[in-house]
N, C-alpha and C positions, 0 to 999 in steps of 0.2 A: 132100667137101663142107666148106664152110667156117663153123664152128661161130663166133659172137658170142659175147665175154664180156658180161652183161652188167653188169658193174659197170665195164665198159670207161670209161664216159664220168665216170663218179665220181673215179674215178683220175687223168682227163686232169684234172677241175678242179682236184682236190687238190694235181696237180703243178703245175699253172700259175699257183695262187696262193701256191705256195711258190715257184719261179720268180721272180714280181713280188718277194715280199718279201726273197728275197734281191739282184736288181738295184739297188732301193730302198736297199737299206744299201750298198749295195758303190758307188752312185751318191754317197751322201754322205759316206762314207770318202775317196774318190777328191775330190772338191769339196774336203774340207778340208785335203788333204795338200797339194794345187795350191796355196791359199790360207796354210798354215803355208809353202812352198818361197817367197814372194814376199819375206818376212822374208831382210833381207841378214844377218843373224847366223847365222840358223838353217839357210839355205844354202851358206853357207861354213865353216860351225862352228868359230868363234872362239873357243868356250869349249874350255880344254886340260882340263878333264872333266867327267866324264860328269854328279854332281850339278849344274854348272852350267848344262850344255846342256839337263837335263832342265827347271831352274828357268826357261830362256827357253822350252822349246817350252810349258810350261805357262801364261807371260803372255801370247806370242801367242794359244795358243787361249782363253784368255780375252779380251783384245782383240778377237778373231773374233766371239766368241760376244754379244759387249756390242754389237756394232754393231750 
């Protein structure tokens, strides 16, 4: 015989809005990286280092962010 947990369905919503909430960030993670790669500098990475490529991807997302 097949015994119910029940706090079975507790659990389902608990994981299904931890679920949403991680899609939700991983969805605009993904949006901004698409949006930082359109940058022809920051796609081809022009800067020969690393503090200067940091200083453009940081004016792009600001530029992103002001629009």
């Amino acid at each position: 015989m097949l015994i119910r947990n029940p706090g079975a369905a507790a659990d389902h919503l608990a994981s299904t809005a931890t679920a949403t909430a991680t899609f939700t960030t991983t969805g605009t993670y993904e949006r901004c990286c698409n949006r930082l790669k359109q940058w022809r500098g920051l796609a081809t990475r022009y800067a020969k280092r690393a503090a200067i490529y940091r200083a453009e991807v940081v004016i792009a997302a600001i530029m992103i962010w002001l629009r």
